[in-house]
C-alpha positions as CSV (number, residue, x, y, z in Angstrom):
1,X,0.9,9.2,61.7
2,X,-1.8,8.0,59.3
3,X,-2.5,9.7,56.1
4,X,-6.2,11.0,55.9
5,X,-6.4,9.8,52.1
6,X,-5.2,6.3,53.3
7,X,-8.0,5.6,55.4
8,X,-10.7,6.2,52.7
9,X,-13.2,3.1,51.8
10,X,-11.3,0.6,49.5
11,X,-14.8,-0.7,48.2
12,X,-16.1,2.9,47.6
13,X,-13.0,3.9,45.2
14,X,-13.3,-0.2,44.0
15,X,-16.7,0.9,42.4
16,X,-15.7,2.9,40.2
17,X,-13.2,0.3,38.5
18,X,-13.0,0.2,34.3
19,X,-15.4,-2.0,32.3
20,X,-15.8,-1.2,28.7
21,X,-15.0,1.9,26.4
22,X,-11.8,4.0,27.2
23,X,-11.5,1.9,31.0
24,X,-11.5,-1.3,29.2
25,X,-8.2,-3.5,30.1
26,X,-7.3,-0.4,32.4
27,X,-6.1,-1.7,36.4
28,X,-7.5,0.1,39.1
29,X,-5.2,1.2,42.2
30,X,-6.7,-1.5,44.8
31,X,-5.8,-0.1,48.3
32,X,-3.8,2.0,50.4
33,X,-1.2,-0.5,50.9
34,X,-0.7,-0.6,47.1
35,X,-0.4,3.0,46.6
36,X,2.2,3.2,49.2
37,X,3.9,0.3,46.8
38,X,3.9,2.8,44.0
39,X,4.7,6.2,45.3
40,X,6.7,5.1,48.5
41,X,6.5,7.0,51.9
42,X,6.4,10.8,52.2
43,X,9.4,12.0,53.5
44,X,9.0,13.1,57.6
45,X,9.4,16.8,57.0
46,X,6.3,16.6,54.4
47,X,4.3,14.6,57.6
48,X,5.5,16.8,60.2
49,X,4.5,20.1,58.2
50,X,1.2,20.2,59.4
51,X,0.0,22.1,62.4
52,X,-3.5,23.2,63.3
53,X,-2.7,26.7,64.5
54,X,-1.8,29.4,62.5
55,X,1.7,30.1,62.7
56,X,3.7,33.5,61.8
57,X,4.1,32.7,58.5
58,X,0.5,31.5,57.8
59,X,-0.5,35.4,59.0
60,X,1.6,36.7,56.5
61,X,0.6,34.5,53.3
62,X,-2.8,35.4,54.0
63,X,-2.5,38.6,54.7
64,X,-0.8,38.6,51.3
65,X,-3.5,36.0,49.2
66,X,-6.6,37.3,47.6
67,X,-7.7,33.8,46.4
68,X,-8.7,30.9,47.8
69,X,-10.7,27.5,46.3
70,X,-13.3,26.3,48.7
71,X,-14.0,22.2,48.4
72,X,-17.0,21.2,50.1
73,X,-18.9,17.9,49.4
74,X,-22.8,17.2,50.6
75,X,-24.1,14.2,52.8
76,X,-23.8,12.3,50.0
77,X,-20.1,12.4,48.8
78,X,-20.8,14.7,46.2
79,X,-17.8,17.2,45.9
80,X,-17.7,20.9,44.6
81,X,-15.1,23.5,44.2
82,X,-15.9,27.3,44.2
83,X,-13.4,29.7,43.8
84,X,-13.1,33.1,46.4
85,X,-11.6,36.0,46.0
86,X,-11.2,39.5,47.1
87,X,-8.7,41.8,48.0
88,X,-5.4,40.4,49.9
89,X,-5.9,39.7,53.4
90,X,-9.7,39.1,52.8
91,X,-9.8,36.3,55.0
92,X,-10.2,37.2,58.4
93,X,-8.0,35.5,61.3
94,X,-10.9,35.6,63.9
95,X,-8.1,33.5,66.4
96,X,-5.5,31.2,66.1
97,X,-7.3,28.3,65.0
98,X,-10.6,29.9,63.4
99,X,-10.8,31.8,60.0
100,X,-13.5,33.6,58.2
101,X,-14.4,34.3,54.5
102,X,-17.3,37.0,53.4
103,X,-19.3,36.0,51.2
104,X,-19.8,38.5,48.4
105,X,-22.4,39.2,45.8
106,X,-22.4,36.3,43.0
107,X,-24.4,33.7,40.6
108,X,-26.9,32.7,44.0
109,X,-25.9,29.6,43.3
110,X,-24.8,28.8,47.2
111,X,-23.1,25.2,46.3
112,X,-20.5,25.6,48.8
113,X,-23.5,26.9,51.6
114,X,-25.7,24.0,50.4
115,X,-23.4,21.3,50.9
116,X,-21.5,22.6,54.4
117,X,-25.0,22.8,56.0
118,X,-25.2,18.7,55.5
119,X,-21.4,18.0,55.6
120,X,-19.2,20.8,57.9
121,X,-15.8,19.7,56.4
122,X,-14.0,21.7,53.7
123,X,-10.6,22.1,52.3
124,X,-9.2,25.9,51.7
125,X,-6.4,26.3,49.2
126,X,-4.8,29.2,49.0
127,X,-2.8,31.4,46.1
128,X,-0.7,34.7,45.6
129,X,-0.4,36.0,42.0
130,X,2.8,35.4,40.5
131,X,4.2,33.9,44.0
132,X,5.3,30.1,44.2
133,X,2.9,29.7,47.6
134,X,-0.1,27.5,48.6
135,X,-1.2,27.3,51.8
136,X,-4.1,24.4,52.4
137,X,-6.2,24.3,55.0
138,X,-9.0,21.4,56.4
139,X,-11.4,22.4,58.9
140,X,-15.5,22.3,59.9
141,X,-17.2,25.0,58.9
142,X,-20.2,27.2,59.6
143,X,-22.0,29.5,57.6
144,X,-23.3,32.7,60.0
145,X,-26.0,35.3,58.9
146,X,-24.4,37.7,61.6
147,X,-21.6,38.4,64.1
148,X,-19.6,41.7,65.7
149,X,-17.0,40.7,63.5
150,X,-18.9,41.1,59.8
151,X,-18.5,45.0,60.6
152,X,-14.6,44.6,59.2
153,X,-15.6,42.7,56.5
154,X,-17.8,45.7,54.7
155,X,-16.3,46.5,51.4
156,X,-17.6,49.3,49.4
157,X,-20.2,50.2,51.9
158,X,-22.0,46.4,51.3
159,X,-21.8,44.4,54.6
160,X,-22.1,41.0,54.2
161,X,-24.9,38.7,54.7
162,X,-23.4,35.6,55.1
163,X,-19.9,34.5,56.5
164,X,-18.0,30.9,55.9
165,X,-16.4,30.6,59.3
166,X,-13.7,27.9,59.0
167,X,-12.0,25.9,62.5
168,X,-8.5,24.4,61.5
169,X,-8.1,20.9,62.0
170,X,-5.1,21.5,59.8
171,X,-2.9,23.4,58.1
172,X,0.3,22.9,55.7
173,X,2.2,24.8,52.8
174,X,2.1,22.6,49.7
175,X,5.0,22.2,47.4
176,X,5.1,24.5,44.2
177,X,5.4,21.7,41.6
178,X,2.3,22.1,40.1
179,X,2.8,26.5,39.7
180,X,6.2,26.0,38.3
181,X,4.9,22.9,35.6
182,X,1.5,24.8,34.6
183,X,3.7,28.1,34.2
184,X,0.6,29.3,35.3
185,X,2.5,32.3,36.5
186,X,5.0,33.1,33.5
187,X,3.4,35.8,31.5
188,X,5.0,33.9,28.1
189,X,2.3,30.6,28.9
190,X,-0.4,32.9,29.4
191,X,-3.3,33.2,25.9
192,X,-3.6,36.6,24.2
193,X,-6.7,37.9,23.6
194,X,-6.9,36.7,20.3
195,X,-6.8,32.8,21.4
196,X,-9.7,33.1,24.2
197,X,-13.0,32.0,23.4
198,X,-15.5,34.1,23.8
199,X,-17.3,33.1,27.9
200,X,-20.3,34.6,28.8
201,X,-19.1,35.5,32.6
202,X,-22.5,37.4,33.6
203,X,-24.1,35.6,36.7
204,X,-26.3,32.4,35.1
205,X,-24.3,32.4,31.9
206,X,-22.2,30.0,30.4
């Protein structure tokens, strides 16, 4: 089967080749064919992973996650990230192949909203504290001011207003390289008070 990433625009990723400063005398990657050069051909069980329904073990890891980034990108090309979160099992499994996030008080902002009503397609990648899991998903979404189903989603007696509602085109586990590298999961990695710099987190600041 084709890879997704594989069939991107060799002229659009050619435009951003090295010219002076840091880039200068730095070679580009020039096309698909070259990358497969480099990093060879994905073993068939990595290919073969991914489904577009949710399986058994997809229920559970959700039911289990209560974080999830949300990549969206606008008409345009230009991309975003937004983090979610809530508590486990926060997204709701509305069927098989359909999955829906509340959207909870935050910064107003709307990034993600802004750029799904111009470009449906996100990516969903999803994380358990201290577990080795990530589940990804990619899908067309829709962003709904109301439905029977927002009822559920009420937490703290605050319904929400807006839903992400998410239809699977697929769906894979991703290998745990990058958790087990980072450490982002060993306590002994992690900064101490002391070593943080001071953030202000208050919606609008820094």
């Amino acid at each position: 089967m084709p890879y997704a990433a594989d069939a991107a625009d060799p002229a659009a990723a050619s435009s951003y080749g090295p010219s002076s400063g840091p880039l200068a005398g730095a070679v580009p990657l020039g096309s698909a064919e070259e990358l497969r050069e480099i990093l060879g051909t994905p073993h068939p069980i990595v290919i073969d992973k991914v489904h577009d329904r949710l399986t058994e073990d997809d229920l559970a890891l959700l039911a289990r996650s209560p974080f999830c980034a949300v990549s969206t990108s606008d008409a345009a090309g230009n991309c975003d990230v937004t983090p979610r979160g809530d508590g486990p099992g926060f997204t709701h499994v509305l069927d098989p192949g359909t999955l829906a996030l509340p959207d909870r008080p935050g910064n107003r902002r709307a990034d993600s909203f802004h750029n799904i009503l111009s470009n449906p397609h996100v990516g969903l990648l999803y994380l358990i504290p201290g577990a080795m899991d990530v589940l990804r998903v990619n899908g067309r979404a829709r962003i709904l001011t109301n439905a029977p189903f927002f009822d559920a989603m009420t937490l703290k007696g605050q319904r929400p207003k807006l839903a992400l509602v998410v239809e699977i085109d697929e769906i894979f586990r991703h290998c745990s390289n990058a958790l087990r590298r980072s450490g982002v999961w060993a306590p002994e990695t992690w900064e101490g008070a002391a070593d943080r710099p001071a953030v202000d987190h208050r919606p609008g600041g820094a």
